[in-house]
C-alpha positions in Angstrom: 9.6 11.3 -6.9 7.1 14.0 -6.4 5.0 14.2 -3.1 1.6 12.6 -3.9 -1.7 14.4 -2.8 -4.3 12.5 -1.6 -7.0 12.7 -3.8 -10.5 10.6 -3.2 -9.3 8.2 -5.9 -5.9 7.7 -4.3 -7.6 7.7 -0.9 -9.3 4.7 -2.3 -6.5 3.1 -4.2 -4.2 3.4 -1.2 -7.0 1.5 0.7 -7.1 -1.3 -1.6 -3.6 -1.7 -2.7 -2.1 -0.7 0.6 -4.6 -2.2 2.9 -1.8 -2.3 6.1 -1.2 1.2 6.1 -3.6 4.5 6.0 -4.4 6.3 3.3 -2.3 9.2 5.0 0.8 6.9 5.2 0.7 5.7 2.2 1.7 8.8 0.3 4.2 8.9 2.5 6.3 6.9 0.7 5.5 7.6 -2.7 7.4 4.9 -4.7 6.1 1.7 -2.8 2.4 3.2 -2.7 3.2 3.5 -6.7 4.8 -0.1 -6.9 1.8 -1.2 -4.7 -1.2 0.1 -7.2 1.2 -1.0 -10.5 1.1 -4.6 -9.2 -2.1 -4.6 -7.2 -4.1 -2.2 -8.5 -7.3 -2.0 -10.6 -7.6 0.6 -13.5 -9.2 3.0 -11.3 -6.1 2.6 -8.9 -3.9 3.1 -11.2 -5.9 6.4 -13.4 -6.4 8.0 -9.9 -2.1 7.5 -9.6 -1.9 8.5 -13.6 -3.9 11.8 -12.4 -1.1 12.6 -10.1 2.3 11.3 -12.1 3.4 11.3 -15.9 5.4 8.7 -17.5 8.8 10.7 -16.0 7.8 9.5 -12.5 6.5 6.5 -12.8 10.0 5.4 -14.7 11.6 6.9 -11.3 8.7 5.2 -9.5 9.9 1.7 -10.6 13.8 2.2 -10.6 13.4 3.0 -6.8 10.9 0.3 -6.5 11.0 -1.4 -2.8 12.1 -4.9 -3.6 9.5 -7.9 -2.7 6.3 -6.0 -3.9 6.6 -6.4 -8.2 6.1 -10.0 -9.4 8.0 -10.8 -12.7 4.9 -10.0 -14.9 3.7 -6.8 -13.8 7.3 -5.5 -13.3 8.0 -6.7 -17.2 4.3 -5.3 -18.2 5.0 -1.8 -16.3 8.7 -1.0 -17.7 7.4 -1.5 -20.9 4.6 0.3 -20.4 7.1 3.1 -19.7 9.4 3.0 -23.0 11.6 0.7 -21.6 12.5 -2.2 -24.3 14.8 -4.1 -22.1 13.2 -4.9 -18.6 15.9 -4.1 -16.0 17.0 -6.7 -13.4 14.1 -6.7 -10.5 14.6 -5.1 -7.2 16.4 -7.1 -5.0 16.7 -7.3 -0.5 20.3 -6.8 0.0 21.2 -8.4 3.3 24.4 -6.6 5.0 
């Protein structure tokens, strides 16, 4: 996924959906600040990550989701939100 840029909205949003972590590293790691604001977020959370990512990346966003942050419902509600018709199988920890 793209490098995010830390815009006063996503400063915000990052606050609120990632409240362990600064702003700063939050957009670190793009994809779990993403799934973080798709299952935490309010719609201002999530327009101020729409400014920043098209429906491309947030597809990428959620097939290299970190596994333990999407609950069944939001990670149904955001693959179809992104064309998908068939949700795909939930991250998962993989203990090796």
């Amino acid at each position: 996924m793209k490098a995010l840029t830390l815009s006063p909205a996503l400063r915000k949003a990052a606050a609120r959906c990632l409240w362990f972590k600064t702003p700063e590293d939050a957009i670190a790691s793009p994809n779990e600040l993403a799934a973080h604001i798709l299952t935490y977020g309010l719609l201002p959370d999530f327009d101020a990550l729409r400014e920043q990512l098209g429906d491309d990346d947030l597809r990428e966003a959620l097939d290299n989701a970190p596994p333990g942050i999407f609950d069944a419902r939001s990670w149904a509600y955001w693959n179809l939100m992104v064309g998908r018709d068939e949700t795909p199988p939930m991250p998962v920890r993989r203990f090796e």
